[in-house]
N, C-alpha and C positions, 0 to 999 in steps of 0.2 A: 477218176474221181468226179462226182457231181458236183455241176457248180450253182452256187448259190441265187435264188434268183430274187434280187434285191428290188425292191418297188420303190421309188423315192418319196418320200413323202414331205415334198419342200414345206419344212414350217407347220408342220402340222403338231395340234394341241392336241386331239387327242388319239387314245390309243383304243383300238378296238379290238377284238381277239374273239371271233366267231367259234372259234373253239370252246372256248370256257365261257362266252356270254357276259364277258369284260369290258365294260365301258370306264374309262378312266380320262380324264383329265391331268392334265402334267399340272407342277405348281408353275404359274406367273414367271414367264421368262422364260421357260424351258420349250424348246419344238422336238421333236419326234423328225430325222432327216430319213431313215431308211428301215424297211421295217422287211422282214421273210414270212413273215408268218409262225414264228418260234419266237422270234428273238424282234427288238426296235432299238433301235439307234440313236441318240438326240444328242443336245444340250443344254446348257444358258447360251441367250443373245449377247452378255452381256458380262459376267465373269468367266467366261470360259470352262465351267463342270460341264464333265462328260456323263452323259445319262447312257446307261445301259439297262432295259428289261429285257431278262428270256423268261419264257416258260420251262417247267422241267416238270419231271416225276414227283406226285409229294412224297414217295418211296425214297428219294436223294436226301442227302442231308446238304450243308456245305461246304463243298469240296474245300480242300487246304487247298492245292494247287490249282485255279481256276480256269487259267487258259495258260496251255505252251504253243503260243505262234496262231493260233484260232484268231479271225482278223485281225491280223499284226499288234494280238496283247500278247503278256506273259503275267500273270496273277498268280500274287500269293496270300494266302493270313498271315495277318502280324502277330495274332496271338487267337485263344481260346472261344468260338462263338458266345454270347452272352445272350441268355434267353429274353426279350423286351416284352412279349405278354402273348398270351396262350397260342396267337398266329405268328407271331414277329420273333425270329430272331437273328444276330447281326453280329459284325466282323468287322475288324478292320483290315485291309488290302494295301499291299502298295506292289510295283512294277514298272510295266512299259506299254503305254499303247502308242504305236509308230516308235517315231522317236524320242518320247517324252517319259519321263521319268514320273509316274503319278503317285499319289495315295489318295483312298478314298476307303468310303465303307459300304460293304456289300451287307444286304439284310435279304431273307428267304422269308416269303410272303404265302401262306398256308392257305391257299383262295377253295380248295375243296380237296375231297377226300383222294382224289386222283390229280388233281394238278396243283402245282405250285411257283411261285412267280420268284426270279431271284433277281433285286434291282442293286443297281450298282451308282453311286453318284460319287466321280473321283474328280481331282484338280491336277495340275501339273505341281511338283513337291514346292514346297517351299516353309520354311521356318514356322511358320503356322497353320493350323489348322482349324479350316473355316466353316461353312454350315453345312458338309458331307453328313454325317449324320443323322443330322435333324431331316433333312430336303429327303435325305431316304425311309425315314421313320414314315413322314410324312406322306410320302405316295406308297406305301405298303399299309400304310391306315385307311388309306381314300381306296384301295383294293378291296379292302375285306369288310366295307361298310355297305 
């Protein structure tokens, strides 16, 4: 098996992606911790949301099942994608990344005719449900602007 060769990127705002010619800016609070060149890693300093961008096929849709065991997540849909506007559309998620029991919501980001970005901003569960979808609307906006 090849192993992943992770770059760290302590604290870094933004994300770059020489591939597709993607300069992005995280929202206010959010760092970028490790990125492969597919896929970046981050969070909040500050609430603790887990940010997740990969790159995929724009040929994918969004998987129901998102990861089994793929860096110590396991993702599912909670229900039905819902289309948010002609590039955006979005899910809602819950699972495990490590030990932690999350929900969050994933949205797939239509960036060109060949690539497309699928961003992920989840919390650890809890009785409410906080600004996971907005913070992911919001950097799949600032993608395709």
């Amino acid at each position: 098996m090849k192993s992943l060769n992770v770059k760290n990127k302590l604290g870094s705002t933004h994300l770059m992606d020489p591939k597709t010619d993607l300069f992005l800016t995280v929202p206010q609070g959010f760092r970028l911790y490790a990125a492969t060149g597919r896929f970046w890693i981050g969070g909040h300093q500050d609430s603790g949301e887990y940010l997740h961008i990969e790159r995929i096929s724009s040929r994918d849709n969004i998987p129901t099942i998102l990861a089994e065991g793929d860096l110590d997540m396991y993702l599912a849909t909670k229900n039905h994608a819902e289309k948010l506007s002609d590039k955006l559309s979005g899910v809602w998620v819950s699972g495990t990344i490590g030990r932690n029991d999350i929900m969050g919501y994933l949205i797939k980001v239509e960036y060109s005719k060949t690539d497309s970005y699928l961003v992920l901003v989840a919390r650890v569960k809890s009785d409410t449900i906080g600004s996971e979808k907005s913070l992911a609307i919001e950097i799949g906006q600032a993608m395709i602007k």
